[in-house]
C-alpha positions in Angstrom: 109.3 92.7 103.1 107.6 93.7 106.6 103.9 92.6 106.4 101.1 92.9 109.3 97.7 92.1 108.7 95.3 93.0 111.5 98.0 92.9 114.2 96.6 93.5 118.1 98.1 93.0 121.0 95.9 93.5 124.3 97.4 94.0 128.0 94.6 92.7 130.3 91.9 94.6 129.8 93.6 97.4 127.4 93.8 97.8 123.7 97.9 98.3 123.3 97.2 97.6 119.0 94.2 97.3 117.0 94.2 96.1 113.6 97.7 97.0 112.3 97.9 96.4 108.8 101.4 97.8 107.1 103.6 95.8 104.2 107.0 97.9 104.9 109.8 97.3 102.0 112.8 96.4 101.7 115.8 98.5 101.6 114.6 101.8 102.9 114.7 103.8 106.2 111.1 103.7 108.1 110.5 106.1 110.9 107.6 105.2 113.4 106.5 108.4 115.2 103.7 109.2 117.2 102.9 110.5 120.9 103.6 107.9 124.5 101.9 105.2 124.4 101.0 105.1 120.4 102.1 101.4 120.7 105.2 101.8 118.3 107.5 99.9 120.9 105.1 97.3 121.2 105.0 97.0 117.5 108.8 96.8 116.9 108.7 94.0 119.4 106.1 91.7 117.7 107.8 92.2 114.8 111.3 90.8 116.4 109.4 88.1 118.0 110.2 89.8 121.3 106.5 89.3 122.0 104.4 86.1 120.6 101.2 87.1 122.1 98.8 88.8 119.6 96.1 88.9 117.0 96.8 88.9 113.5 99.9 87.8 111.6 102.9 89.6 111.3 104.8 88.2 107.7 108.7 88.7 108.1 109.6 87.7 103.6 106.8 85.8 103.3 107.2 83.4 106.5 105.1 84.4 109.5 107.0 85.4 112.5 105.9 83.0 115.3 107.5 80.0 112.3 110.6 81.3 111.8 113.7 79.1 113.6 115.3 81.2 116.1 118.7 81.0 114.4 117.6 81.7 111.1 115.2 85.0 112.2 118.2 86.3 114.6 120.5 86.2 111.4 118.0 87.8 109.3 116.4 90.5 112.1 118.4 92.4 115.0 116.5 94.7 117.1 117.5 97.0 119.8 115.6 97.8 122.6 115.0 101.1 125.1 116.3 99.6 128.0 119.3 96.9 127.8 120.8 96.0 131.1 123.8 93.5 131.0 125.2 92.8 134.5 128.3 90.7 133.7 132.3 92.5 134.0 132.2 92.2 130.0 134.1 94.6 127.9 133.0 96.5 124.9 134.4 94.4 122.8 132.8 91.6 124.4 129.6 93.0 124.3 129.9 93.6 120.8 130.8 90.0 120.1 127.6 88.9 120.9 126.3 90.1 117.7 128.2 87.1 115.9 126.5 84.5 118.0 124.0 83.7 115.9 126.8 82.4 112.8 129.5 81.4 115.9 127.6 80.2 118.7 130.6 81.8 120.5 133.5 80.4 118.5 134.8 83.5 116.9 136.1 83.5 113.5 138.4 85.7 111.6 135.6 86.8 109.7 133.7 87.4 112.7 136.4 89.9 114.5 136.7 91.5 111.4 132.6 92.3 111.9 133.3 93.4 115.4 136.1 95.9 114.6 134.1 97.2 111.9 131.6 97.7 114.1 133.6 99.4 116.7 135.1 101.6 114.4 131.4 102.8 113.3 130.8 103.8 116.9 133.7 105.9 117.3 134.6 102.8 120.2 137.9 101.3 118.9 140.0 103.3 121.7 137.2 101.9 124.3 137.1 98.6 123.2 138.7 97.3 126.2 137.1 99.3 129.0 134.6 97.5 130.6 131.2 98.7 130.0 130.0 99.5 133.5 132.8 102.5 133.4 130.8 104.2 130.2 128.6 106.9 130.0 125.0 106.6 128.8 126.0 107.9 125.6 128.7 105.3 124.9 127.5 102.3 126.4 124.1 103.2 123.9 126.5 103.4 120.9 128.6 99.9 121.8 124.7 98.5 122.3 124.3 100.0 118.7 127.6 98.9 117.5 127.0 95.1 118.6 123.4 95.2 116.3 125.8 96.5 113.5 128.2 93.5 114.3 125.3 90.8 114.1 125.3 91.8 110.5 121.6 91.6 109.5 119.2 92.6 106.8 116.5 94.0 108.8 117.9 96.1 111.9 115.2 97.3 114.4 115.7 100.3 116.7 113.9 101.7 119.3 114.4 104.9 120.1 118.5 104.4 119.3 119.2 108.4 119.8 118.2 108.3 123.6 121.4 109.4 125.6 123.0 110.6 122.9 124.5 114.2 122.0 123.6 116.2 119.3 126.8 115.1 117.4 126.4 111.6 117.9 122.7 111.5 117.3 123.7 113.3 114.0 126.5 110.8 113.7 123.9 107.6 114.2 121.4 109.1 111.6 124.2 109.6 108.8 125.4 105.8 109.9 121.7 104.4 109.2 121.0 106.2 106.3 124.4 104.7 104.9 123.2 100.8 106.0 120.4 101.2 103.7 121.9 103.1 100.7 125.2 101.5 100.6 124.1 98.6 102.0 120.6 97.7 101.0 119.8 97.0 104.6 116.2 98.0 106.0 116.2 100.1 108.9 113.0 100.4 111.4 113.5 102.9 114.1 111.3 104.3 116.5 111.9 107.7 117.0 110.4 110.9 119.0 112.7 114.1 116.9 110.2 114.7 114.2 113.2 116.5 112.6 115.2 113.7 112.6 112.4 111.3 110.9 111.9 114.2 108.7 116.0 114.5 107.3 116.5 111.0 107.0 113.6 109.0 106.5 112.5 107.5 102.8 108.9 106.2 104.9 107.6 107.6 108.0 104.7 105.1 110.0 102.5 107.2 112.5 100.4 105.9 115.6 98.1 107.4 117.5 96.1 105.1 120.7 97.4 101.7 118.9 96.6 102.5 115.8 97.6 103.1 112.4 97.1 106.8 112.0 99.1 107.4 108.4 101.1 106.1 106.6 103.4 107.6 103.7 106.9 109.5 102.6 108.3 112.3 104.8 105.9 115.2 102.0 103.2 113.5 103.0 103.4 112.7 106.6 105.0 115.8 107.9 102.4 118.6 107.2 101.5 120.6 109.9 97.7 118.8 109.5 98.7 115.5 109.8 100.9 116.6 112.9 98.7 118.5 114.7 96.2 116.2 114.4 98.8 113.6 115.7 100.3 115.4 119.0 96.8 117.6 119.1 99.4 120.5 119.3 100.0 123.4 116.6 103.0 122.0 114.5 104.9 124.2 112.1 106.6 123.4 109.2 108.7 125.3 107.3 111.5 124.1 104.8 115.3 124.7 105.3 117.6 123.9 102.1 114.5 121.3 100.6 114.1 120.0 103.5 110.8 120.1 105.8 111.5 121.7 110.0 109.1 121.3 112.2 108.5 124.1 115.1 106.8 123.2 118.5 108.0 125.3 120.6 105.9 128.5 121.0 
């Protein structure tokens, strides 16, 4: 389990989170939601250790974040970032690999190119595996970037904003592929994401913020009501439902 008691986190003079307190279980799909600058991203780092500075504790199973041993938290937690920039002539395959270096410090095993191939085939990358990445499109390059998290093999995977650059069949692809990690899996998926619709089809949690703060918290009924959205985005939301499932419209 996820647990944050009174997390903040302050940029000079602004508030970026105030007093987050969330205990997130295991095993299910979360969606964070919530307009620009909400402070999701922010939180998804803390929670990765990306960032150590802030108020509060943040509890990864029981152990507080800023104690865990880096080797132990990056075989345990993988998170994926908005913006990843590798500059080295590396292939896809390559960059994938780098999600065993936790277990292999570099020194692959059999067991550990089995992980990578797996992961490739996830993607859809196997027949790019050997094209360097600096020749792929936005879309690909953000699936072998997903496809080396699923590699590093984790229990908690952390993604923010993992559709961006992606087509409507891929994104639809990814969504199907997370919901799978946690169902056949067990693994617990954290993903910042912006297509309310999305969050709504395949979330079992959904976490909203609003000016760094916690602004609800509960299962896709009760978080996607056009009340609770409105309110959020301060914009008429609609929601209807399509074969059980709620739609929102925003687009009037």
């Amino acid at each position: 389990m996820i647990e944050a008691q009174a997390v903040g986190k302050q940029y000079l003079d602004k508030t970026v989170l105030a007093e987050i307190d969330l205990q997130l279980p295991k095993g299910e799909l979360i969606a964070f939601i919530g307009p620009n600058g909400a402070g999701k991203s922010t939180l998804l780092s803390i929670m990765s250790r990306l960032q150590g500075d802030f108020s509060g504790q943040l509890y990864i199973d029981q152990g507080e974040i800023r104690a865990w041993d880096s080797k132990e938290l990056a075989q345990r937690l993988a998170i994926l970032k908005q913006s990843n920039q590798v500059q080295a002539r590396i292939t896809v395959a390559e960059l994938v690999a780098f999600g065993r270096f936790p277990y292999s410090r570099g020194r692959l095993t059999a067991a550990d190119d089995k992980l990578i191939h797996q992961a490739l085939a996830e993607m859809h990358l196997t027949d790019l595996a050997e094209a360097e990445i600096q020749t792929l499109s936005g879309g690909q390059l953000q699936r072998a970037y997903i496809a080396m998290i699923l590699a590093q093999d984790t229990e908690y995977i952390l993604l923010d904003e993992p559709l961006n650059n992606l087509d409507m069949n891929h994104a639809n692809q990814m969504m199907h592929l997370l919901r799978r990690l946690v169902t056949k899996l067990g693994k617990t998926v954290l993903l910042v994401i912006h297509d309310i619709n999305f969050a709504a089809g395949f979330a079992d949690e959904i976490i909203a913020l609003k000016n760094g703060r916690l602004f609800k918290q509960g299962t896709v009924d009760e978080v996607i009501t056009p009340a609770v959205l409105g309110e959020l985005y301060e914009m008429e939301v609609k929601v209807v439902s399509y074969e059980g499932r709620p739609f929102c419209m925003y687009f009037d």
